[in-house]
Structure formats: C-alpha cells, structure tokens
Chimera marker file (.cmm) of the C-alpha trace (Angstrom):
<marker_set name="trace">
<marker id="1" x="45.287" y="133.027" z="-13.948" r="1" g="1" b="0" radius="0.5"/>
<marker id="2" x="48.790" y="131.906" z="-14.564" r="1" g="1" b="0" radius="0.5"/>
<marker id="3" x="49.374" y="129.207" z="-17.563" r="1" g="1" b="0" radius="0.5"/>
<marker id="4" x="51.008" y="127.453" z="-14.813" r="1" g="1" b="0" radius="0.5"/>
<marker id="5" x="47.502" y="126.482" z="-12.785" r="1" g="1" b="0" radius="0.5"/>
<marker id="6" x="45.422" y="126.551" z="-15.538" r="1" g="1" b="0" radius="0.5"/>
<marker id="7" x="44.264" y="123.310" z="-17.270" r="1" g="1" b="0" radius="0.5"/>
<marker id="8" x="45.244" y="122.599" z="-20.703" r="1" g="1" b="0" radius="0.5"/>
<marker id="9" x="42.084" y="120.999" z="-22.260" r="1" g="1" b="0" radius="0.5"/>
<marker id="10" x="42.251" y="118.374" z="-19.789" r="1" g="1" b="0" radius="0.5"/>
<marker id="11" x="39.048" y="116.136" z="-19.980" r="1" g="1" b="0" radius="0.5"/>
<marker id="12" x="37.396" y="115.379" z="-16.835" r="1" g="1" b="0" radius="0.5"/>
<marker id="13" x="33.920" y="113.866" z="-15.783" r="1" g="1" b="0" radius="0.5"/>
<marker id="14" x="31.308" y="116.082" z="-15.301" r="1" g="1" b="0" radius="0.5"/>
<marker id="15" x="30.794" y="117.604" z="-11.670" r="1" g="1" b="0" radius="0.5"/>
<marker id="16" x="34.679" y="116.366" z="-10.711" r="1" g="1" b="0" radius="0.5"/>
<marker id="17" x="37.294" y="118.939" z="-10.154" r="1" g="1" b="0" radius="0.5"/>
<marker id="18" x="40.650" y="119.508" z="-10.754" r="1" g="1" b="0" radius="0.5"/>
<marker id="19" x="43.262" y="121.181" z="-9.218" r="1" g="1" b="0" radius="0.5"/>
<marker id="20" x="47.464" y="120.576" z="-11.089" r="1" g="1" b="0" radius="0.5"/>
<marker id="21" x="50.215" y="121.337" z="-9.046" r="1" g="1" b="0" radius="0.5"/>
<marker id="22" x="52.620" y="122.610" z="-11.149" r="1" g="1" b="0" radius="0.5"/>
<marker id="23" x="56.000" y="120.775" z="-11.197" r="1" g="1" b="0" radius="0.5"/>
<marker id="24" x="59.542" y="121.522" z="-9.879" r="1" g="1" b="0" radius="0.5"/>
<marker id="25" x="61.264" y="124.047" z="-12.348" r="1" g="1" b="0" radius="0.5"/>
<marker id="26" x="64.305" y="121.974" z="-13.772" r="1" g="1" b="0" radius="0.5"/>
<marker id="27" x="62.541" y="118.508" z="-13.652" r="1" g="1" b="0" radius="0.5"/>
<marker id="28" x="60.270" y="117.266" z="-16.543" r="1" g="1" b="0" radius="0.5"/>
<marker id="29" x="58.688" y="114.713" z="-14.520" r="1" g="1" b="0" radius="0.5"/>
<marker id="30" x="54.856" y="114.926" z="-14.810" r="1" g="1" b="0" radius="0.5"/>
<marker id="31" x="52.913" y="117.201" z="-12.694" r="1" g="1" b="0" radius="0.5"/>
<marker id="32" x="50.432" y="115.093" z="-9.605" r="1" g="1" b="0" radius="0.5"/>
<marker id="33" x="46.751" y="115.775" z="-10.200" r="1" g="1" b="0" radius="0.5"/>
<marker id="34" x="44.321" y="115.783" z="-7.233" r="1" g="1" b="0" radius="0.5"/>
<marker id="35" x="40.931" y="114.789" z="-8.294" r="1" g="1" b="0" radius="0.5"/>
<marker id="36" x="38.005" y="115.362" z="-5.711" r="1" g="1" b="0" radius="0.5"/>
<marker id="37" x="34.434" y="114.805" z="-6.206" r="1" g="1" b="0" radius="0.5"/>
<marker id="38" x="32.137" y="117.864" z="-6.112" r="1" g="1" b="0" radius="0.5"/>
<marker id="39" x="29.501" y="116.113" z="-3.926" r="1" g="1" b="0" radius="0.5"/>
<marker id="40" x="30.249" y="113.613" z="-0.975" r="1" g="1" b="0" radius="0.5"/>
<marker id="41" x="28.352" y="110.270" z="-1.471" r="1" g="1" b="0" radius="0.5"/>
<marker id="42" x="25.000" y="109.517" z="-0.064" r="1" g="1" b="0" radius="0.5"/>
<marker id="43" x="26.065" y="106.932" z="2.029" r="1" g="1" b="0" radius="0.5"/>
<marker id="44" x="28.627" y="109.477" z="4.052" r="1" g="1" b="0" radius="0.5"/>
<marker id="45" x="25.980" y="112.302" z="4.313" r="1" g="1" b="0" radius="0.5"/>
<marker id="46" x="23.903" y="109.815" z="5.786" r="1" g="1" b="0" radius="0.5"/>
<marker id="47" x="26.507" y="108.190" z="8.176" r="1" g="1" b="0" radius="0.5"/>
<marker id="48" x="28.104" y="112.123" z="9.165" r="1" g="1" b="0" radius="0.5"/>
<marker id="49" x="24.212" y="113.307" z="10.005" r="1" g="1" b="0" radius="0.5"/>
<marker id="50" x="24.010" y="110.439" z="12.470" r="1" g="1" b="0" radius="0.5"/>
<marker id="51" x="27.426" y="111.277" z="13.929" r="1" g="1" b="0" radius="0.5"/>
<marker id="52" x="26.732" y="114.800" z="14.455" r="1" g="1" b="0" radius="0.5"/>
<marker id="53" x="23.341" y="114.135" z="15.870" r="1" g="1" b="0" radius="0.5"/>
<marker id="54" x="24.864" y="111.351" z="18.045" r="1" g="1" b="0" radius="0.5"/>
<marker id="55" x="27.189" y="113.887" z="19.321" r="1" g="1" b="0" radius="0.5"/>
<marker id="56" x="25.322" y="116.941" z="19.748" r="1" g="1" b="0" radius="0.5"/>
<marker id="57" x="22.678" y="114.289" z="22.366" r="1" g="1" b="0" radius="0.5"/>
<marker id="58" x="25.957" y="112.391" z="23.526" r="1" g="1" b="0" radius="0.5"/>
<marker id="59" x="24.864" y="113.520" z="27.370" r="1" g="1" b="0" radius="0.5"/>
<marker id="60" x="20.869" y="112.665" z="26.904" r="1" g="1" b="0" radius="0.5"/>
<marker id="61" x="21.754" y="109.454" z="25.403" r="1" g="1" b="0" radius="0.5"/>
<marker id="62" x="24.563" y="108.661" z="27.779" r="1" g="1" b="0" radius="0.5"/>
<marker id="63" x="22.653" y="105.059" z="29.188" r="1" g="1" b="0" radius="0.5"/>
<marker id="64" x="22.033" y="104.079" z="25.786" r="1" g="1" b="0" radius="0.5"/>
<marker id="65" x="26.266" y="104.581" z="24.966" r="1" g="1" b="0" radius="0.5"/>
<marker id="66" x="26.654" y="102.152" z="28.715" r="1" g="1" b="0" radius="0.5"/>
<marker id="67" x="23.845" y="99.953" z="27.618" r="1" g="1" b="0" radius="0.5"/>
<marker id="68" x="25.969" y="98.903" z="24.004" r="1" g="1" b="0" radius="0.5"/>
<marker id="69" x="29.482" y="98.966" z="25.384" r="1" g="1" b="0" radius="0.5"/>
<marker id="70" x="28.162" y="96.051" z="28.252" r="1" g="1" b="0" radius="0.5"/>
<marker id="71" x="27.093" y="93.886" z="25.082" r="1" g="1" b="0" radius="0.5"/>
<marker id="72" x="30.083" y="93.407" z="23.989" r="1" g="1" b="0" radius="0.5"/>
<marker id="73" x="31.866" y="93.449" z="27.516" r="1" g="1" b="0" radius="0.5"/>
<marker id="74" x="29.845" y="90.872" z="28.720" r="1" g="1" b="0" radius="0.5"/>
<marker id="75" x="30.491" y="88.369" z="25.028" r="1" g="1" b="0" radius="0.5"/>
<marker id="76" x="33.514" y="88.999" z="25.986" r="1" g="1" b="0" radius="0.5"/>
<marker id="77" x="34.251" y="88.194" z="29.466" r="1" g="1" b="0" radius="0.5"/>
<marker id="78" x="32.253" y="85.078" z="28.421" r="1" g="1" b="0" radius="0.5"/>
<marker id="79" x="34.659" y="84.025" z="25.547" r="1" g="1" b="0" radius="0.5"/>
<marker id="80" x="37.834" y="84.185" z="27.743" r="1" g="1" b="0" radius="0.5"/>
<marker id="81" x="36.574" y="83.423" z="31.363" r="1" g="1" b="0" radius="0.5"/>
<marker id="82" x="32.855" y="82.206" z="31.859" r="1" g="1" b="0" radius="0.5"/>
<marker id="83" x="33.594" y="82.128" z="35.385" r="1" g="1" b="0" radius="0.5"/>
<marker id="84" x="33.736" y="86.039" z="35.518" r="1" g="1" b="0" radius="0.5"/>
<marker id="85" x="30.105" y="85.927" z="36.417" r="1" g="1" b="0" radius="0.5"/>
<marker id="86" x="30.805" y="84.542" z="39.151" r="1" g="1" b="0" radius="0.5"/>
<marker id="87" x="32.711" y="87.406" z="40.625" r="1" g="1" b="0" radius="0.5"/>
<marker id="88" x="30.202" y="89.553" z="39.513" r="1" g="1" b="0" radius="0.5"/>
<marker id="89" x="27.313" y="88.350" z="41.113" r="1" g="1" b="0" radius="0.5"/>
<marker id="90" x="28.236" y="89.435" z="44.381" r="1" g="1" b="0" radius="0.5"/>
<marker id="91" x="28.307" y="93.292" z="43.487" r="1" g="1" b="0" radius="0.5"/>
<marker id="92" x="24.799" y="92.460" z="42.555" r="1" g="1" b="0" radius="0.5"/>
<marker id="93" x="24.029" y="93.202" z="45.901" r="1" g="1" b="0" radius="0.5"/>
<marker id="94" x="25.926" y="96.427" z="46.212" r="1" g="1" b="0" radius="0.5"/>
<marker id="95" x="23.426" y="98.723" z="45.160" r="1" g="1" b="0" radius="0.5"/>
<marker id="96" x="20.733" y="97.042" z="47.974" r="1" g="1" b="0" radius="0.5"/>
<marker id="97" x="23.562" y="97.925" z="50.554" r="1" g="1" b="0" radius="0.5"/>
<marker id="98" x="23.760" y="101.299" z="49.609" r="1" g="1" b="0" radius="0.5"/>
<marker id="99" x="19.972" y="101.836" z="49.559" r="1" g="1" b="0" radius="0.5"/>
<marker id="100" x="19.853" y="101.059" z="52.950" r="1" g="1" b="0" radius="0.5"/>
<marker id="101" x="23.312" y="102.462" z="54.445" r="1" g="1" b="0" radius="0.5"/>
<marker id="102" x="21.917" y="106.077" z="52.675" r="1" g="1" b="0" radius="0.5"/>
<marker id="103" x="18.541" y="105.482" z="54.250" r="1" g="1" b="0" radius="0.5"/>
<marker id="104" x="19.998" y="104.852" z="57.560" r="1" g="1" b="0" radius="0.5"/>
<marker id="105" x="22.585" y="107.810" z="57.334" r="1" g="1" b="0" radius="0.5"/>
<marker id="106" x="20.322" y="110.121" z="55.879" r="1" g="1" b="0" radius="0.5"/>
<marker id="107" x="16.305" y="109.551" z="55.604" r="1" g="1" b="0" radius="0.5"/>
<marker id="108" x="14.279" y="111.626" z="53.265" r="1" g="1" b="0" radius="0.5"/>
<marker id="109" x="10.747" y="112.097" z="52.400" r="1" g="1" b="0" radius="0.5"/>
<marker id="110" x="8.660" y="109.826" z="49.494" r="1" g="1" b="0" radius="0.5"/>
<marker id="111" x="9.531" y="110.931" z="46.541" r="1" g="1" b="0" radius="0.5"/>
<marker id="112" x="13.715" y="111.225" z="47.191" r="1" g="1" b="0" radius="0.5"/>
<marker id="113" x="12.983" y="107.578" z="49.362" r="1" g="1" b="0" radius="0.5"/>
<marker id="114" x="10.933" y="106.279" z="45.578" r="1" g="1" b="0" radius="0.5"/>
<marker id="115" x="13.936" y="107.627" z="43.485" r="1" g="1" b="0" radius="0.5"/>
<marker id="116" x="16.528" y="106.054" z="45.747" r="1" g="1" b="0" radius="0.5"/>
<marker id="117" x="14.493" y="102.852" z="45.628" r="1" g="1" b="0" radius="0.5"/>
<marker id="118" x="14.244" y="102.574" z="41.499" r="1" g="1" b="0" radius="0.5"/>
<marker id="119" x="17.973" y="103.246" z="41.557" r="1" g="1" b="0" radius="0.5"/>
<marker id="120" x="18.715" y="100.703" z="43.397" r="1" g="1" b="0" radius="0.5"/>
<marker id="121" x="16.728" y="98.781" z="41.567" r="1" g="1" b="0" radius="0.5"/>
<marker id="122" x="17.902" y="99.086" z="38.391" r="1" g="1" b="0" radius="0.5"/>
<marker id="123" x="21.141" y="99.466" z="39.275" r="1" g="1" b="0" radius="0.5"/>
<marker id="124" x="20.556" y="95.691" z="40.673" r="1" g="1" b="0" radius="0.5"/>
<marker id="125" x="19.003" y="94.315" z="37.623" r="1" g="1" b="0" radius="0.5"/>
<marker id="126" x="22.094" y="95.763" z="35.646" r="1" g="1" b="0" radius="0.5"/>
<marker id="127" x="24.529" y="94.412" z="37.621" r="1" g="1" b="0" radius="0.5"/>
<marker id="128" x="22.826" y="91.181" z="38.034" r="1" g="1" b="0" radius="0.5"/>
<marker id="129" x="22.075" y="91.026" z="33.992" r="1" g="1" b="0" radius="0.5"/>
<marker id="130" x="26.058" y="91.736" z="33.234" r="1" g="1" b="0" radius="0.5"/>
<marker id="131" x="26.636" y="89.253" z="35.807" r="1" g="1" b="0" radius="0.5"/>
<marker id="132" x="24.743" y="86.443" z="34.191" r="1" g="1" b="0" radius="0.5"/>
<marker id="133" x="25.493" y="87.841" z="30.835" r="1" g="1" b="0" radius="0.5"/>
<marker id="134" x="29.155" y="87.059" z="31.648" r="1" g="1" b="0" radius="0.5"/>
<marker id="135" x="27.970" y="83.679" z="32.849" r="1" g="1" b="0" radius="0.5"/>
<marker id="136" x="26.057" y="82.259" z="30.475" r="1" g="1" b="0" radius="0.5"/>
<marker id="137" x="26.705" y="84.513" z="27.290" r="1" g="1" b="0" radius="0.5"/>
<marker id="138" x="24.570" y="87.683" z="26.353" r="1" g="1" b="0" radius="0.5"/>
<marker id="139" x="21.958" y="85.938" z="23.925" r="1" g="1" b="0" radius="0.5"/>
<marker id="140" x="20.999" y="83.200" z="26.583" r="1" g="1" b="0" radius="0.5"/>
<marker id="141" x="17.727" y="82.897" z="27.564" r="1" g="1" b="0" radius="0.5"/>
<marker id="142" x="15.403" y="85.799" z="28.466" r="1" g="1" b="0" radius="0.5"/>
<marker id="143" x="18.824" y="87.660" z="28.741" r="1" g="1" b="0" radius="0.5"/>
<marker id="144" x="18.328" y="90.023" z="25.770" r="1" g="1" b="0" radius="0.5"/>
<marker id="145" x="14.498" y="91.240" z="26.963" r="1" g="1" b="0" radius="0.5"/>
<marker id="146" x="15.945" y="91.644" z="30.460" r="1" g="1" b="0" radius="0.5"/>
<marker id="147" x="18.883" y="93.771" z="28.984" r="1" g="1" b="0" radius="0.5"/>
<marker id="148" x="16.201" y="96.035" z="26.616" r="1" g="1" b="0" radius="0.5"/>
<marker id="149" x="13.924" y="96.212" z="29.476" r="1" g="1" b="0" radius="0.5"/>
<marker id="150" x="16.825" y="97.859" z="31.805" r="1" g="1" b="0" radius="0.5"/>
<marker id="151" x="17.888" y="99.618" z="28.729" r="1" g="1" b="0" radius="0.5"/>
<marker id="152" x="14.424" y="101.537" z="28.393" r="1" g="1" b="0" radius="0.5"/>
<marker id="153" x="14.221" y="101.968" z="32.211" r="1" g="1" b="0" radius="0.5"/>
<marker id="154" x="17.704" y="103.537" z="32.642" r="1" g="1" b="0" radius="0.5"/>
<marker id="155" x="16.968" y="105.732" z="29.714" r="1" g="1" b="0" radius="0.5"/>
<marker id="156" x="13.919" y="106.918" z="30.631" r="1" g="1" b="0" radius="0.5"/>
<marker id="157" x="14.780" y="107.787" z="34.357" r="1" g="1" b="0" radius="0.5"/>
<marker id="158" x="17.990" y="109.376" z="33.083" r="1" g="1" b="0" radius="0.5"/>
<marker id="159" x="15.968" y="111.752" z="30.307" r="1" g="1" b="0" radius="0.5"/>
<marker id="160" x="13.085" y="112.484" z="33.651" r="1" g="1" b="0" radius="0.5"/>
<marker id="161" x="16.427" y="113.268" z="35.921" r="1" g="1" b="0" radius="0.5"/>
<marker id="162" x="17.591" y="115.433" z="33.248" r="1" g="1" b="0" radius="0.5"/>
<marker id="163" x="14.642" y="117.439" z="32.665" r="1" g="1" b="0" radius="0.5"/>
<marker id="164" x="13.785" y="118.773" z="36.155" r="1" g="1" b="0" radius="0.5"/>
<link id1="1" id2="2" r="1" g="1" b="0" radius="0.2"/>
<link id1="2" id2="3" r="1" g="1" b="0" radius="0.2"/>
<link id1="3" id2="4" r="1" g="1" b="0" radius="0.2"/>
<link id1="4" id2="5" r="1" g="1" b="0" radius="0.2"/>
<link id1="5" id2="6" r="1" g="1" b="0" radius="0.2"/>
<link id1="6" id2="7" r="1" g="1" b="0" radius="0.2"/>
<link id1="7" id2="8" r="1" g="1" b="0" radius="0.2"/>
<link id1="8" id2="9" r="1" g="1" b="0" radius="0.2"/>
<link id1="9" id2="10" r="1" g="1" b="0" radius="0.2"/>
<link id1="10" id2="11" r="1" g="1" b="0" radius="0.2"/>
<link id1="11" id2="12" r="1" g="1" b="0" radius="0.2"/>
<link id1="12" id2="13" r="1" g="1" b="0" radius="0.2"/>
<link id1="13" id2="14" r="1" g="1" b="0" radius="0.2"/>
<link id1="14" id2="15" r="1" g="1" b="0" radius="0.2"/>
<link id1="15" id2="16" r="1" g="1" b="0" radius="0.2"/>
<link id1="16" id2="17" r="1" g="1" b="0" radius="0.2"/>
<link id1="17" id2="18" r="1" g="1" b="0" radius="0.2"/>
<link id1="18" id2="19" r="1" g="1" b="0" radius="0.2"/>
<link id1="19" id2="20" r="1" g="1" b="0" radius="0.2"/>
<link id1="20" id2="21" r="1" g="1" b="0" radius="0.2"/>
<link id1="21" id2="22" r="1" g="1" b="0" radius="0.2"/>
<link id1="22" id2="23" r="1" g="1" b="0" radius="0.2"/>
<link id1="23" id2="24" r="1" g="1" b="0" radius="0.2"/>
<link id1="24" id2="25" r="1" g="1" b="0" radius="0.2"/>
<link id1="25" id2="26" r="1" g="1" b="0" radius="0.2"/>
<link id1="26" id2="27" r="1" g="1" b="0" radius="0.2"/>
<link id1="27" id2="28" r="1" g="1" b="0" radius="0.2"/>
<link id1="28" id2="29" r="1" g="1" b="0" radius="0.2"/>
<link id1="29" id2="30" r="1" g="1" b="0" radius="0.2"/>
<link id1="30" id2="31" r="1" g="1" b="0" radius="0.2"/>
<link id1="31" id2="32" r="1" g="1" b="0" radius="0.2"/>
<link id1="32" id2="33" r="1" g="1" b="0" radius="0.2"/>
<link id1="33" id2="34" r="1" g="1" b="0" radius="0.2"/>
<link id1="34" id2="35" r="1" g="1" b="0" radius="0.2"/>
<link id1="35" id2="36" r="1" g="1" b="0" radius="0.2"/>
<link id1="36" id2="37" r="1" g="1" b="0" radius="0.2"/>
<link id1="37" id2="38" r="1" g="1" b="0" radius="0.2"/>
<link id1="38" id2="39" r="1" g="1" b="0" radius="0.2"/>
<link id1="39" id2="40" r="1" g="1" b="0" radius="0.2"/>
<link id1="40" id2="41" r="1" g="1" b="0" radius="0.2"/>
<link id1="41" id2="42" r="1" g="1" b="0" radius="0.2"/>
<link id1="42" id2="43" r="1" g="1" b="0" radius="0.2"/>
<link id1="43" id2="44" r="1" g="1" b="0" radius="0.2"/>
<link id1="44" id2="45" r="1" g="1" b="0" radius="0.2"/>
<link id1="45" id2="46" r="1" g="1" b="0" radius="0.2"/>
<link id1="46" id2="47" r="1" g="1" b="0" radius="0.2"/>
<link id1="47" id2="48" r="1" g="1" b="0" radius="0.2"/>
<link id1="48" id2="49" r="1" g="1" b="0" radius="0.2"/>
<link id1="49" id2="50" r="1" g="1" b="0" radius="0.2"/>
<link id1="50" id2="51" r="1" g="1" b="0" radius="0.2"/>
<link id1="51" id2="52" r="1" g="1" b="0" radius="0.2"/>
<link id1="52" id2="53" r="1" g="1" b="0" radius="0.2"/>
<link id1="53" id2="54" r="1" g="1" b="0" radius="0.2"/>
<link id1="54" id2="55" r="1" g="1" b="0" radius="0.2"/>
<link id1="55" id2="56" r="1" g="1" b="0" radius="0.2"/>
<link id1="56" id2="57" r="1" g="1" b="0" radius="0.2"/>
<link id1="57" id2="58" r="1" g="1" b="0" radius="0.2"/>
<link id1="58" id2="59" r="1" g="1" b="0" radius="0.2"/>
<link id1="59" id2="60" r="1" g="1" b="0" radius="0.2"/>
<link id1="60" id2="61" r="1" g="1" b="0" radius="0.2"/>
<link id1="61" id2="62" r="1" g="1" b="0" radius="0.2"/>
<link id1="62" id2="63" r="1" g="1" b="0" radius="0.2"/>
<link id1="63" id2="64" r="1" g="1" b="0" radius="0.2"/>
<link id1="64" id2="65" r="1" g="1" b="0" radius="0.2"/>
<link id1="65" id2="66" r="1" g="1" b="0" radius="0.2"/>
<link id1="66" id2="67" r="1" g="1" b="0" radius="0.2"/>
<link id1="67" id2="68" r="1" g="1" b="0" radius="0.2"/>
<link id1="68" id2="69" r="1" g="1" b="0" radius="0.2"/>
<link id1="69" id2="70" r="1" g="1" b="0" radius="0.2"/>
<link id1="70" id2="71" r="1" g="1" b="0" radius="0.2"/>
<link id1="71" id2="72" r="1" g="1" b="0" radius="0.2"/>
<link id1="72" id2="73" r="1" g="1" b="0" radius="0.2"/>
<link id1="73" id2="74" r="1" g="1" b="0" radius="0.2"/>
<link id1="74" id2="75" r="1" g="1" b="0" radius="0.2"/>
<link id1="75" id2="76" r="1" g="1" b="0" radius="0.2"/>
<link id1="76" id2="77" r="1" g="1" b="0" radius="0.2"/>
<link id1="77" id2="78" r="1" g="1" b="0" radius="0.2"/>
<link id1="78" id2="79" r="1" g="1" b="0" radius="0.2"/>
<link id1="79" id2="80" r="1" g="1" b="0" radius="0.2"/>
<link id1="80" id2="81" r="1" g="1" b="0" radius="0.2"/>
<link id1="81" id2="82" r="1" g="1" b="0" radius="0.2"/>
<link id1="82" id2="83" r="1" g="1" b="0" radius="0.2"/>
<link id1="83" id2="84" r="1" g="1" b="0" radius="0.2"/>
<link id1="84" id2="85" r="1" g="1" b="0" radius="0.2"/>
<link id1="85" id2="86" r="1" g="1" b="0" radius="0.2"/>
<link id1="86" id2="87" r="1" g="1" b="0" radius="0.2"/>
<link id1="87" id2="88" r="1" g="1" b="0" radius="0.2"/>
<link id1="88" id2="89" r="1" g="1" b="0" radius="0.2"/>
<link id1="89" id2="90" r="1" g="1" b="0" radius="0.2"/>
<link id1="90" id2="91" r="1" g="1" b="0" radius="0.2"/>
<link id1="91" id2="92" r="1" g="1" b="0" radius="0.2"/>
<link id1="92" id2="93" r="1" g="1" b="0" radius="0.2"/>
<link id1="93" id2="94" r="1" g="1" b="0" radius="0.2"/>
<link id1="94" id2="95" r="1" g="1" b="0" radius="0.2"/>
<link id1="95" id2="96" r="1" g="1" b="0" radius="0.2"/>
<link id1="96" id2="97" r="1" g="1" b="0" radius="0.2"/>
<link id1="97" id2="98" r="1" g="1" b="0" radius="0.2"/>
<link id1="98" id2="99" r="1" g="1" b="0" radius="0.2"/>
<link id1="99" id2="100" r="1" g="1" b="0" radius="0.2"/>
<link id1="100" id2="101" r="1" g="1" b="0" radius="0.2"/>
<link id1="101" id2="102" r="1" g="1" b="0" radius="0.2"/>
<link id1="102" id2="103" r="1" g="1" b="0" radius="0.2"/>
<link id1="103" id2="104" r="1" g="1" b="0" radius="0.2"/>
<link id1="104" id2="105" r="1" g="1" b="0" radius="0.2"/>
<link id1="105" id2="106" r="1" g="1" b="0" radius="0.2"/>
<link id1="106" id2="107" r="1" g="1" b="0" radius="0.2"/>
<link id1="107" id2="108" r="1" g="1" b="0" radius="0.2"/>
<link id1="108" id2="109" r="1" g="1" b="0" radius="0.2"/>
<link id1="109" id2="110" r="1" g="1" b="0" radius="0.2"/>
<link id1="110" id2="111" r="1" g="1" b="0" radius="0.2"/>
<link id1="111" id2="112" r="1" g="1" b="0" radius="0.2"/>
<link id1="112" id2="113" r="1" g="1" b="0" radius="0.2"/>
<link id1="113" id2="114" r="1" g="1" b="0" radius="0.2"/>
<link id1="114" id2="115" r="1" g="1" b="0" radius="0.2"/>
<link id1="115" id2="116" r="1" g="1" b="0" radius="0.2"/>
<link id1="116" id2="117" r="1" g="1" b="0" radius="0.2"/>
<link id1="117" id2="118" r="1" g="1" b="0" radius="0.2"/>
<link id1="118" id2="119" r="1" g="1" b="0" radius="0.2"/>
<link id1="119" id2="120" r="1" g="1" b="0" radius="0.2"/>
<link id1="120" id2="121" r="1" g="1" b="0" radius="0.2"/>
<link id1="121" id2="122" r="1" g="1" b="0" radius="0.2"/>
<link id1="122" id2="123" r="1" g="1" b="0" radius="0.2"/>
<link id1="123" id2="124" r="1" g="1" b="0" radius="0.2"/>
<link id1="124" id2="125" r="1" g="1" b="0" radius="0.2"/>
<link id1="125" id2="126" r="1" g="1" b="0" radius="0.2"/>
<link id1="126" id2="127" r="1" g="1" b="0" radius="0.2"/>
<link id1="127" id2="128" r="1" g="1" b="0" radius="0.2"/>
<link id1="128" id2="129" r="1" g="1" b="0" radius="0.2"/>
<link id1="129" id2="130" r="1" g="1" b="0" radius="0.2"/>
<link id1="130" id2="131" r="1" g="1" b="0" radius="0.2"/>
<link id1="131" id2="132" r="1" g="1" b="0" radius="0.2"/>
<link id1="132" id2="133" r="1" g="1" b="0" radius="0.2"/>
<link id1="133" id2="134" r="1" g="1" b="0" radius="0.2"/>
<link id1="134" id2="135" r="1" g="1" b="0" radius="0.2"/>
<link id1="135" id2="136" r="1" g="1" b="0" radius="0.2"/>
<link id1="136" id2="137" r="1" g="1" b="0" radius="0.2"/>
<link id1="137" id2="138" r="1" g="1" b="0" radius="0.2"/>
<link id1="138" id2="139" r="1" g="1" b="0" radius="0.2"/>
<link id1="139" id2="140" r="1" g="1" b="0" radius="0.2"/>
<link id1="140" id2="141" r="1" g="1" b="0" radius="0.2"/>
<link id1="141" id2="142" r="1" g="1" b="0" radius="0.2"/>
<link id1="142" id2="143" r="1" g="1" b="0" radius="0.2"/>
<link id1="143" id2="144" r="1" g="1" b="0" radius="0.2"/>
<link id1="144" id2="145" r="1" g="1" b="0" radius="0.2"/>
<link id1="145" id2="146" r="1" g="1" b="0" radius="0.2"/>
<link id1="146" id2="147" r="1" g="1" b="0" radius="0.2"/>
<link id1="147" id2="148" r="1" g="1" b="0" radius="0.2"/>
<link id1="148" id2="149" r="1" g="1" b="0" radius="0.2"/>
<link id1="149" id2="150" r="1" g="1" b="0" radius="0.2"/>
<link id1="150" id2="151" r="1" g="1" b="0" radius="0.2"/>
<link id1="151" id2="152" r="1" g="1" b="0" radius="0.2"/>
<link id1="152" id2="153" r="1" g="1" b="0" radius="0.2"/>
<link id1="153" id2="154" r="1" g="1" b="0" radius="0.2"/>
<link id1="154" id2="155" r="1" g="1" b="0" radius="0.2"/>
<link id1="155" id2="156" r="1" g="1" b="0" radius="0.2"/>
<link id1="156" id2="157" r="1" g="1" b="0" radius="0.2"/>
<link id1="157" id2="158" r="1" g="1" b="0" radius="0.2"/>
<link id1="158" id2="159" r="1" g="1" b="0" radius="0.2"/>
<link id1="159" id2="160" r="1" g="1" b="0" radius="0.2"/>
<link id1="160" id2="161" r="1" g="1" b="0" radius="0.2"/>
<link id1="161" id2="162" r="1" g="1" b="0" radius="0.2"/>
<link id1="162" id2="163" r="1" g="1" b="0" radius="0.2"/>
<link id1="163" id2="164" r="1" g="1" b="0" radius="0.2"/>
</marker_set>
C-alpha cells in the first residue's frame, strides 16, 4: 500500500473507518478525511426495511396508498375552501349512474351483477366520505370510522380481486 493512502497512526473510534485522500502535489494544505460509520443506525435499518417492504407490496396495498393521500386532501380542501364539499357531493352519485347505465348496456349473471353492486357501493361511500370530509373537516363526527370502515372494505375487495 502506498505511504500516500496509508494512515499514519491516526486515532479513530472503534468500528469507524477511514479513508485520506491524499493532497494536491505542490500544496501543503491538509489532506480531507471521510469518516463513515461501519454499521448504519438502528433507526435507518428499521425505517429502509419498511420502505423496501412498502415497495416490493406497492400494487397489493395500492387502496391503502389512496386511502392516506384523501386524508390529507380532504384537511386540505377544508382549510382553503369548505365549500369544496359542496361540489363534491354531486359525483357522489356517479358511481349509482354507472351501476345502472352498465346494467342496462350490458347485464350479467349474480356474481359479476354482486361485484358491480359492492363497487358501486363503495365507490359511493368514498366519494360521499371525501365529500363531507371536505365539508366539515376529516376528524368530524363519525367521519374517521366511516373512512376506516371504507378503508378495510376497499382493501379487502382489492386483495380478493387480486387473487383470482
């Protein structure tokens, strides 16, 4: 190993290494020293396992990722316009129409007829939630159960859909 690379007796903290970069020839200015910890805390193996784990089930979890982005959408629209619910209600009843316009248009047996129905359904109740989330602000009244109840629905139907 050259004497240019090599440490001089330097001290350092046990488990920390060091790496010198050896200086300009023709300057004495002192050489920078890059000191990196052998081990990565605790704290950021714990937060990169959730990040890989959320990313490797981004798709299965993909309601639950809608779910917490309308939160915060919804706090907001109430903060800066309360009166955005009010524009929002009416899509409330866009899913219904389309239940029965695809009915109409295209009938199908039970089971497709059931799975049409609960998406309409829920797709109501989380239009209508963001709609009186907006409104009235996320936290009011039976608001959060109604959100976690849609939450659980959506996610469940969406890890069935998957599956088959």
């Amino acid at each position: 190993m050259s004497s240019r690379t090599r440490s001089r007796g330097l001290k350092t903290a046990a488990g920390i290494h060091t790496v010198h970069i050896p200086r300009s020839r023709g300057r004495r200015s002192q050489p920078f020293v890059v000191v990196v910890p052998e081990h990565p805390s605790l704290t950021r193996e714990a937060l990169g396992f959730l990040g890989r784990t959320l990313w490797r089930f981004r798709h299965a979890l993909a309601p639950t990722f809608l779910a917490l982005a309308a939160w915060p959408l919804t706090a907001i629209l109430h903060a800066l316009a309360w009166w955005s619910g009010l524009l929002l209600a009416p899509v409330a009843a866009a899913p219904l129409l389309w239940l029965g316009f695809v009915q109409f248009r295209r009938p199908a047996r039970a089971a497709a007829s059931a799975w049409r129905v609960g998406l309409a359904l829920l797709a109501t109740a989380a239009v209508t939630w963001a709609a009186l989330a907006a409104g009235f602000g996320p936290l009011a009244g039976p608001l959060p159960l109604i959100w976690l109840l849609t939450w659980l629905t959506a996610q469940t139907a969406w890890l069935i859909v998957r599956s088959r």
